[in-house]
N, C-alpha and C positions, 0 to 999 in steps of 0.2 A: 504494500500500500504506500503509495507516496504523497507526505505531507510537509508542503513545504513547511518551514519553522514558524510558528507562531508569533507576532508580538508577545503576545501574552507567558510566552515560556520565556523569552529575553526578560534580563534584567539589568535595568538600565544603571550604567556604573559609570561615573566620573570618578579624576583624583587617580593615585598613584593606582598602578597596573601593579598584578604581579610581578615578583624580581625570577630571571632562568640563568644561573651563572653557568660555564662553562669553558673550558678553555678555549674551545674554537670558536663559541658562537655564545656570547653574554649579553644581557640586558637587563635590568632593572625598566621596565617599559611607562614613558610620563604616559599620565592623561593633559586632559585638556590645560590643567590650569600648572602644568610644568613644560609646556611648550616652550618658553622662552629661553629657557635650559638644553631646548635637544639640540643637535648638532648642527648648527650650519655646512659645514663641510658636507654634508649629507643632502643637502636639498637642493630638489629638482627646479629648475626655470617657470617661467612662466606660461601658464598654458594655452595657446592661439587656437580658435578655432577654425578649423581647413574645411573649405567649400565641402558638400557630399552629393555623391553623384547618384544618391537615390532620391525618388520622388516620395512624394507623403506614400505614410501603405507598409515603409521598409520596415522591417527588425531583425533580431538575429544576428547582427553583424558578426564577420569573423575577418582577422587580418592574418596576411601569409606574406614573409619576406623569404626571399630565393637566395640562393649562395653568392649571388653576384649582386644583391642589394635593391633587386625590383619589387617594390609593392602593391600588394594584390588585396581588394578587399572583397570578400562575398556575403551576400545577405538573401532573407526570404523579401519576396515582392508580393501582396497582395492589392490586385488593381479594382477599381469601381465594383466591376460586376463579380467581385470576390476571385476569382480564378487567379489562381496562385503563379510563383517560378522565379528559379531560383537564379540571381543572378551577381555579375561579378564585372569589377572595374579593375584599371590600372594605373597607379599612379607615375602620371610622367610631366616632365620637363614644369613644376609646380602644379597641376594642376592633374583632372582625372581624365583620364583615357575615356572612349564611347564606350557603354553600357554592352557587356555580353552575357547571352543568357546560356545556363550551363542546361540547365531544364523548363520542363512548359509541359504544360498538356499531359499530368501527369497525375495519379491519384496519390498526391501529396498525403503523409502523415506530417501533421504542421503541431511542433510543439514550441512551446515557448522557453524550453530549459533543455530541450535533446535536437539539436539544431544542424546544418549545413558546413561542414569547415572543408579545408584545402591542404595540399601540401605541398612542395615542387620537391622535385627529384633532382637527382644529382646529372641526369642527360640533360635536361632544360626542359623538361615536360611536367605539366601540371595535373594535380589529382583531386578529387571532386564526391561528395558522397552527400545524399539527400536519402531521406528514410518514405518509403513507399506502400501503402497498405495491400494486403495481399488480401483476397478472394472472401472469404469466408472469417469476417471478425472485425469488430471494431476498434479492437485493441492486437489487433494482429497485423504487422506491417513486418520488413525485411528490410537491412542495406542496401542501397545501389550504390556502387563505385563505378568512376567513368572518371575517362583519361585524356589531355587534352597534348597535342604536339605543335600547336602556333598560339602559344599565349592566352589559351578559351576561347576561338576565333572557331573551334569545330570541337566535336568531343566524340567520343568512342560510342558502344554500344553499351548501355549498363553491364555489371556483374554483381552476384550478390554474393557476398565470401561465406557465407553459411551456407549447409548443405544437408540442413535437420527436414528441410520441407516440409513443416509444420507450422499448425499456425500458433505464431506467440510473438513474445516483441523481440524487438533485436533493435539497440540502438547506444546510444555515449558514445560515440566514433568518436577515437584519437587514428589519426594518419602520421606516418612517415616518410621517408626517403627511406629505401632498404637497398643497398649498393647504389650502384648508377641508376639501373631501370624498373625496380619493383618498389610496386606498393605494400607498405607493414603497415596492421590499422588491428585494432583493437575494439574487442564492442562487451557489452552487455546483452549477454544472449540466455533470453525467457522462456528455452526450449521445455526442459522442464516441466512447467504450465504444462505443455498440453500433452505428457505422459501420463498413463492410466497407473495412478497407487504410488507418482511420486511427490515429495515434499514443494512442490510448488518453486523452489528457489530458483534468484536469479543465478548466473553463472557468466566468467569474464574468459572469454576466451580470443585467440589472434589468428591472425593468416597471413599470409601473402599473396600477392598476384602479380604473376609476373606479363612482361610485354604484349601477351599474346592473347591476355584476360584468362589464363589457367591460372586453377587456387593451388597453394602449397601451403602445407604446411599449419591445415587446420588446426590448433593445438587448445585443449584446457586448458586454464591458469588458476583458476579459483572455480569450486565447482558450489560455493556459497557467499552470496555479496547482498549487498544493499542493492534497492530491485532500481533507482532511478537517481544515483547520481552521477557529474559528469568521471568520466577519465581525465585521464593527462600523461602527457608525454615528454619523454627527452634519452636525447644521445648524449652519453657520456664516452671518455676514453675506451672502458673497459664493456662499454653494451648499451644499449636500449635496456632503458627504466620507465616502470610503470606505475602512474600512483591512481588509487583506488578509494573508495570508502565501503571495506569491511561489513561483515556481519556475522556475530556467531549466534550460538544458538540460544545464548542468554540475552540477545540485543543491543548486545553492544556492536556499536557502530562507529570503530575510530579508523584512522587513513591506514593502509597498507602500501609498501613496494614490492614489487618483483623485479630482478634484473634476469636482463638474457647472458645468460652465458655458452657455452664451447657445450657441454650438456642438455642447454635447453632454457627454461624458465628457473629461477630459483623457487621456494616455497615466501608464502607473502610474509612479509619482516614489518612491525610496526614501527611506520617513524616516530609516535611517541604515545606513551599511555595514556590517550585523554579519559579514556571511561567512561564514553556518553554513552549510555542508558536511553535509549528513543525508538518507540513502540510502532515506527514508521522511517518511510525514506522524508529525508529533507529535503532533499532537491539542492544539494549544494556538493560540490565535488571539488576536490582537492586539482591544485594544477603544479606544473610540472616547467624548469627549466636546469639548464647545466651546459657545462662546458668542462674541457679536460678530465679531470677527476674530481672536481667540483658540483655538486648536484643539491637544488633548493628546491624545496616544498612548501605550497602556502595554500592553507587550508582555512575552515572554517570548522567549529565545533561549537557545544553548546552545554559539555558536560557541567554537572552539577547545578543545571538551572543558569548560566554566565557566558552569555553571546560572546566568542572572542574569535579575532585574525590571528594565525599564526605563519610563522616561515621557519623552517629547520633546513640548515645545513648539515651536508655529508663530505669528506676529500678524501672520499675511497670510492669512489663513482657510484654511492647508494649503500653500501655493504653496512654503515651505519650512521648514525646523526645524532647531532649535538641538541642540546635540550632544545625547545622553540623559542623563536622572542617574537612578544606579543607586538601585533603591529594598530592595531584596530584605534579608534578614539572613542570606545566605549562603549557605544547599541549598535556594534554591526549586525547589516545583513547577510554581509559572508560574497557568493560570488565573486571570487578572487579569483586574479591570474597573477602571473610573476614572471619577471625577466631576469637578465644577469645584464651588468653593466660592465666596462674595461677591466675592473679590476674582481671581480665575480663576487658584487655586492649587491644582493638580490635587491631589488625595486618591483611591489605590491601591490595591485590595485583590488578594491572592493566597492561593495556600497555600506554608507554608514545613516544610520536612519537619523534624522533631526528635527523629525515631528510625527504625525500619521499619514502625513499626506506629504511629507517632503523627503525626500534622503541626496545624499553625495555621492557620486563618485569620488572618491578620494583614493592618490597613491600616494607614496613612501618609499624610501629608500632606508636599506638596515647596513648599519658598515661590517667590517669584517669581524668585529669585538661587539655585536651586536647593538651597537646606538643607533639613536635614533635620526630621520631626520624632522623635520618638520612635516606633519600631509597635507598636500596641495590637492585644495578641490579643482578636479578637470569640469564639473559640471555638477547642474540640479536636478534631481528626476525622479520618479517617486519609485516604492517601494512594492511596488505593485507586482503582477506577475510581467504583464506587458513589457517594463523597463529592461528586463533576461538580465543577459550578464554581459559587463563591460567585457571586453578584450583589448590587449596588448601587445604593441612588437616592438622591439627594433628596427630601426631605420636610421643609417647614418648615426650623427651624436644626439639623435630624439629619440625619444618614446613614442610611440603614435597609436592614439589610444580611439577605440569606436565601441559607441553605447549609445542606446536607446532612451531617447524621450519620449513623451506620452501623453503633454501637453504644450500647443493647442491641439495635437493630434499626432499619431504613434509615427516616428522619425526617425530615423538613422544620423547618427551626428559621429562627426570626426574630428580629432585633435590633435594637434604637436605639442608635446612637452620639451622643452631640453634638457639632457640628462646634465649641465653644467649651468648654473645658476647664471654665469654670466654669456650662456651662447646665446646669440641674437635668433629670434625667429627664424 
């Protein structure tokens, strides 16, 4: 059952945060009223808003930077006469490339938290996955992955990486680059459901697809998880790491990793003991970035009744992680993602609620001794379902951050941040 988090289960906290010491990753985390205290050296630029090249109707946004620094953003389109599809721009020379659509005409499963993302590959080819309802169920839909080779100017035939052919849900797609030419992608797969006498659970399992739209390498990873939050992805030195949100059989529901290794998947490893206790999915999922042997984790949880952002660092490519430091300014909603900046200091973004009807996007930056910087609201948007989740990239020495507003009506907004307080727009 998936329930998003409640206000009513947050509790709203100002003033000094928990203290998480550790050698490689510490903090003592301010609230509001020790902001003047956090670190300068830590804070991000000022945030511009960048034209968006979708019309009223958009949400869902997702961004995708390429190995050579092109930026790609895709979202859901819902036009007048509601008929859905899914489409995608490109950022060039300042400004957004013409409007291409990856899909149309298609019996969309359109959800507001299991959404449309991308990935380029290591050839120059781009990857594409929209969730599609199958035959028989209204809660039963399938992945489509489709592949593009001139920039999303044409795209492949669908493929769907499962091969239970049953009806049930299959969705949380994280994508990869897996060598030069193959697609690695990750889902949440509800196959389960519609087995006679079994436990109903969800299950996290991966594939491949190589050039030619052949699957490899269908594999289990988890054959018990929480039924609907997102995934998250990242390459490290030593493998593909995967973070998740957990489920055992007591209900507890805290973040897990798996790495791949020379054997296969490891068994899932907790990045840290939260101990939430929640009789439901949240609809919040942990996300994922790294570099070298460096790998951060920024999640959301809710244990013991106390909404908090967290980010955990590891420098053994995942194998294990240093306490968390809290990032949040006190009634987060959680939908976080995370990047790594030059020096592999992860930078946060969430929403942080500021009334009933108001919340932030707000990022941060944690240095490598876990301080703080100051959070920079990117924008205002409410806390609703409609607003989804911000996303993040790299680009250049900015952030470039795309999230949803909702009033005067539901909008796709884009932003530059710069990751040096004194770079110029």
């Amino acid at each position: 059952m998936c329930m998003a988090h409640s206000p009513r289960f947050r509790i709203l906290l100002r003033g000094v945060l928990a203290c998480a010491s550790v050698s490689a990753f510490a903090a003592c985390a301010p609230g509001s009223s020790d902001l003047a205290n956090a670190s300068t050296s830590l804070d991000l630029g000022a945030p511009t808003e960048l034209a968006s090249p979708t019309p009223g109707g958009g949400n869902t946004p997702y961004l995708e930077v390429t190995p050579d620094d092109r930026l790609f953003l895709s979202w859901t389109q819902r036009a007048a006469d509601s008929s859905v599809s899914i489409q995608m721009a490109e950022w060039r020379d300042s400004a957004w490339d013409s409007t291409r659509t990856i899909a149309a005409q298609r019996d969309f499963f359109v959800n507001w938290a299991d959404f449309p993302v991308m990935t380029a590959l290591g050839n120059g080819d781009l990857a594409a996955h929209w969730l599609e309802r199958e035959a028989n169920g209204k809660y039963s839909y399938g992945v489509r992955v489709v592949r593009s080779k001139d920039s999303g100017r044409t795209w492949s035939a669908p493929v769907t990486p499962h091969t239970d052919g049953l009806a049930a849900e299959h969705g949380f797609v994280s994508m990869w680059a897996e060598g030069a030419d193959r697609i690695g992608l990750v889902w949440l797969d509800g196959r389960k459901s519609a087995m006679p006498d079994s436990a109903r659970e969800m299950t996290v399992r991966t594939a491949a697809i190589a050039p030619d739209g052949s699957l490899e390498r269908e594999t289990l990873v988890d054959a018990r998880t929480c039924d609907c939050c997102q995934t998250g992805t990242a390459g490290a030195r030593s493998g593909r790491v995967i973070a998740y949100r957990d489920r055992t059989a007591e209900e507890i529901r805290d973040i897990v990793v798996v790495r791949q290794t020379a054997s296969g998947w490891t068994e899932p490893q907790k990045v840290h003991n939260d101990d939430w206790h929640y009789p439901g999915c949240p609809v919040n999922g942990p996300q994922v970035a790294a570099t070298g042997d460096t790998v951060v984790v920024a999640w959301y949880t809710a244990a013991h009744d106390t909404a908090r952002v967290y980010v955990a660092r590891s420098v053994d490519g995942g194998a294990t992680f240093a306490a968390p430091v809290r990032v949040d300014d006190g009634d987060p909603i959680g939908r976080v993602d995370v990047l790594l900046d030059d020096q592999t200091r992860p930078v946060v973004v969430w929403l942080e609620q500021r009334s009933p009807e108001k919340s932030e996007v707000l990022v941060r930056r944690v240095g490598l001794d876990g301080a703080l910087g100051v959070p920079q609201v990117i924008a205002s948007t409410s806390g609703a379902r409609q607003s989804g989740f911000p996303r993040i990239a790299r680009h250049g020495d900015a952030l470039i951050a795309a999230y949803t507003t909702v009033t005067p009506s539901i909008a796709v907004r884009v932003a530059r941040v710069p990751l040096s307080p004194t770079s110029k727009p």
